[in-house]
N, C-alpha and C positions, 0 to 999 in steps of 0.2 A: 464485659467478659464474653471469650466468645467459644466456641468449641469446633473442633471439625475431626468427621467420622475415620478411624485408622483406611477404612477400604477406599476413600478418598483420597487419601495423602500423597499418593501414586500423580492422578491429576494435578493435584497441588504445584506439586514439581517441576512436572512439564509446562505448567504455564509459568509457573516462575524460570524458568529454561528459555524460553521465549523472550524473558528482558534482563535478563541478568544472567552472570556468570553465575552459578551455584557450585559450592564446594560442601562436602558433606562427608559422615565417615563410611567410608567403603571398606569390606574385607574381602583382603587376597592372600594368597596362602595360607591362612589363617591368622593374621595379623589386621588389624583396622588402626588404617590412620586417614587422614582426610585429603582429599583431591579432588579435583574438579569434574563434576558429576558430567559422563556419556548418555545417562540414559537414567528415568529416574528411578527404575528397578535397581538400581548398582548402590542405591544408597541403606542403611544398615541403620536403626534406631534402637534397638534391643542390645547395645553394646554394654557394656559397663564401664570400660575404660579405653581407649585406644593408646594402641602404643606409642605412636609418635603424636605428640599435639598439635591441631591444629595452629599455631603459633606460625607453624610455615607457610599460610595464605600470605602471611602479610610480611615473613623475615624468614626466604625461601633457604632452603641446606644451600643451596649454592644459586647466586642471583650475576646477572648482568648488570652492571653497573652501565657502562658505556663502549660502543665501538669507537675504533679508529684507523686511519688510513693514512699512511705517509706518502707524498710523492708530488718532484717536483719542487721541493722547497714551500711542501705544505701540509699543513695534519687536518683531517675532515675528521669531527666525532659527530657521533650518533647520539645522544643521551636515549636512556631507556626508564628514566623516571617515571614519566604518562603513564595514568591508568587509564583508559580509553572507556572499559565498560565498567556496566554499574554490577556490584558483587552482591553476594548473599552466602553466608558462612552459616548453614543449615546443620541443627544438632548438636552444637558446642555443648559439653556438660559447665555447668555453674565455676568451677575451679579454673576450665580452662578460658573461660571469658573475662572473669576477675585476673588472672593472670597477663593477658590481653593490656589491661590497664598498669599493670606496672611496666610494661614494656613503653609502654605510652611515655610514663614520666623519662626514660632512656630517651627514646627517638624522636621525641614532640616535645624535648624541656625548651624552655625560654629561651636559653641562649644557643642552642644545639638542635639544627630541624633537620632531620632523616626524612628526604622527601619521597625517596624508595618506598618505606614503610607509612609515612604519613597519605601519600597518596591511599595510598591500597585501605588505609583505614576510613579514610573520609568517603571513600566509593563503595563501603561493605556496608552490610545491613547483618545486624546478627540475630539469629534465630537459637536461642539457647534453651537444652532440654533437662528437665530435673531429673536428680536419678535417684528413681525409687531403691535400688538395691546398693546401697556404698560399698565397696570390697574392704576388707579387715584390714587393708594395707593405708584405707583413704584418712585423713587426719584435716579435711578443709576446716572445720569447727576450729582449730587452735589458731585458723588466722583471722578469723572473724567472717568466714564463712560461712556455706554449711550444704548438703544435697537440692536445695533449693532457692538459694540465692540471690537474688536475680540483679545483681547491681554489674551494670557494665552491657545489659541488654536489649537488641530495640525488639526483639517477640519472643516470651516464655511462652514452652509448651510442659504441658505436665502429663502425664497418660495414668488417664483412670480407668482402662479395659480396653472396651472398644470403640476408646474417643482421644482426643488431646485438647485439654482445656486451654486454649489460648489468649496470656493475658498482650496487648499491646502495650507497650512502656514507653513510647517515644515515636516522634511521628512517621520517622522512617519504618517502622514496626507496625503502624495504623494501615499506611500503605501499602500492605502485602494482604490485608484478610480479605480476599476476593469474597465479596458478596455471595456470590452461588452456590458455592463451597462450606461456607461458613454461618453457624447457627447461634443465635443465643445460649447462652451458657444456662441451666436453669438452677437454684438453689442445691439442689440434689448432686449438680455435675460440682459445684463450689464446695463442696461440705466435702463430698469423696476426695478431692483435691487435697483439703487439707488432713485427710486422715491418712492417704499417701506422703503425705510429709513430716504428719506426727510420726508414723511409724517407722519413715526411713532415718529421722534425727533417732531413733531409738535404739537405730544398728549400729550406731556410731559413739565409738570409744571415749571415754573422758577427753577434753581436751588438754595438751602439753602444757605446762609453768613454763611460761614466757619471761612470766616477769622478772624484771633486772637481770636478763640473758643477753645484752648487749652489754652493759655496765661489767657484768663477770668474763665476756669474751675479750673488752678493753683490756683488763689486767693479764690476760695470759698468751698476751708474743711471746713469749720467752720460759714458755713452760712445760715441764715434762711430758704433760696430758698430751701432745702430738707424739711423741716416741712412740708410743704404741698404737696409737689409733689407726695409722694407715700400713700396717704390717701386712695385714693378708690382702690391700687393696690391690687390684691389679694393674690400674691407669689404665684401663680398657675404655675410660669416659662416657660409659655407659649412661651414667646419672646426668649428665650435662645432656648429653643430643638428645636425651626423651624429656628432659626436665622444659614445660611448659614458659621459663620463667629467663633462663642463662640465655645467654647473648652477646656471648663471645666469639670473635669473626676474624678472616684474617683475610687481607685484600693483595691479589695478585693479577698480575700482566698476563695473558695468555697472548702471545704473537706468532702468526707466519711471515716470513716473509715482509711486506710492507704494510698487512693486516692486522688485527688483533682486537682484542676486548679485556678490561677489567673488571674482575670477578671478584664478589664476593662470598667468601666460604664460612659455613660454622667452625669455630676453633673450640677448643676444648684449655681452660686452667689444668685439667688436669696431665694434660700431656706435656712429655720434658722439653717440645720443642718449642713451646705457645713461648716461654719467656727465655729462649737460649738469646743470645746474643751476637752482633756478628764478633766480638772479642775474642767469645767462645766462653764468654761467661756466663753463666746462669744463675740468676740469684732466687730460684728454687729448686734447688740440682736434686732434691730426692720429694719420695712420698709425703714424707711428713710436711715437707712445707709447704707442696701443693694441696692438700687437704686443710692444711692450716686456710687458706688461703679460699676454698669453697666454703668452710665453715663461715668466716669473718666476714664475706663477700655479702650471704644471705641474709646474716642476722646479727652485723654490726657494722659496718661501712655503708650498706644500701639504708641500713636505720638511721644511718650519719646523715646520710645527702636526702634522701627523701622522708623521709619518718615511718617507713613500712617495711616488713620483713620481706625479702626476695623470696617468698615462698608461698604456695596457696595448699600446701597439704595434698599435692593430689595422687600422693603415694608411687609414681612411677619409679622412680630411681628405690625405694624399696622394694617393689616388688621383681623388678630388674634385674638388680645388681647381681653377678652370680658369686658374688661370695657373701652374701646375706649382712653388707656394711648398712646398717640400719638408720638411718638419721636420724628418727625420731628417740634412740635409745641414747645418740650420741650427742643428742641435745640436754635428754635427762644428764647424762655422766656430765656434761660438761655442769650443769646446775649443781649436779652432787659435787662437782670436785673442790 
């Protein structure tokens, strides 16, 4: 175990700056989300949440797939797969690096390799930080969670004042504690550590009744419980573009002329367009079915194919939403209904 002093972490940086891309969360306009660090003053560790998740190091809002060029009785492409440098995804809270790993089972299953997103993942190094203060909106604990995590990470940091205890977990993790920088941790620095985690699991809510919430979502396609639930929703898709976890995309041609590139864009279930049809049919045409359809999505189809809830609790689309559509209450209701 090893520690290195807060008035350090600055150096830290910069030398990590030097062999690696570094992404980290930065705020601008009052908003933190994560992007790849200018300078290592630009980076923010005292956050609690950021609004958009780092999720977009590795599965960008809108990515290049490939260029292409006609001409002549011939098409030239470009592929943009390659990750050229080696990354480092600095700061990740615990929710959003477990969340990380279920994107995994999407873009890295057996028979299905997203090499966009697989590249980017095999060249990152992830640096994940616990957080002492949970927000009353966080609920990581009901997916087997919790503020301090550390499953899915190759270096935890923890801050006990004016230090960060750093554990390595994995060798890509080993490799980053610069000797000079970096001090023995001593019994005193380990003991604070966990009294910062006793305290912060203690800020955090019971966890949700899970159980048999896929078995009772199986029975109800076809049940009134959707007529009202998405009443005051707006489909503004709020909940999806910040949600750590959704991963829904829609791929389009961008061309001039005899140029062009295909793009990949974040799509939203909740929007009427995501499943129109060229018919003009839409076999979601209102609210209700689309909600239907986020619900099921999370915490019984994704439990069908992989055995895990599409969700890490990490309260963004709660605290978000501007008509206060709750998930965690619409979980309960569904249990109670």
């Amino acid at each position: 175990m090893k520690k290195i002093a807060k008035s350090q972490l600055n150096e830290f940086i910069a030398r990590l700056m030097k062999s690696y891309a570094v992404y980290g969360p930065v705020e601008e306009e009052g908003i933190v989300s994560f992007r790849r660090l200018t300078a290592p003053e630009e980076i923010r560790l005292d956050y609690q949440n950021s609004k958009k998740p780092p999720k977009e190091a590795f599965f960008p809002q809108t990515e290049t797939m490939f260029r292409y060029e006609m001409g002549k009785g011939r098409i030239s492409l470009e592929s943009t797969e390659e990750v050229e440098e080696e990354r480092v995804l600095f700061g990740a809270r615990p929710c959003d690096v477990r969340a990380l790993e279920l994107l995994d089972l999407v873009f890295d299953a057996p028979d299905y390799k997203d090499l966009y997103y697989i590249n980017k993942r095999e060249k990152t190094t992830i640096v994940a930080l616990g957080c002492n203060s949970p927000l009353s909106t966080c609920f990581c604990t009901s997916f087997e969670g919790g503020p301090f995590t550390k499953e899915g990470a190759d270096l935890f940091l923890t801050d006990i004042g004016d230090w960060y205890l750093a554990e390595a977990l994995t060798p890509k993790g080993e490799r980053l504690l610069d000797e000079e920088l970096f001090q023995e941790a001593t019994k005193a620095d380990v003991r604070a550590a966990a009294k910062v985690e006793k305290e912060a699991l203690a800020k955090m809510a019971p966890p949700l009744e899970l159980d048999g919430l896929k078995e009772k979502l199986d029975t109800m396609i076809d049940s009134p419980f959707w007529d009202r639930l998405h009443e005051k929703c707006l489909g503004c898709g709020v909940c999806t573009f910040l949600c750590p976890t959704c991963h829904c995309f829609d791929i389009v041609d961008e061309a001039l002329n005899s140029k062009g590139e295909r793009v990949r864009n974040w799509d939203s279930c909740m929007f009427p367009i995501y499943t129109l049809e060229a018919s003009g049919h839409n076999p979601r045409p209102s609210g209700r079915e689309r909600w239907r359809q986020r619900l099921m999505h999370k915490f019984d189809y994704f439990v069908a194919n992989y055995g895990r809830f599409l969700c890490v609790g990490c309260g963004r689309c709660v605290i978000n939403c501007p008509v206060n559509l709750d998930i965690r209450k619409v979980i309960a209701d569904v249990m109670a209904f």
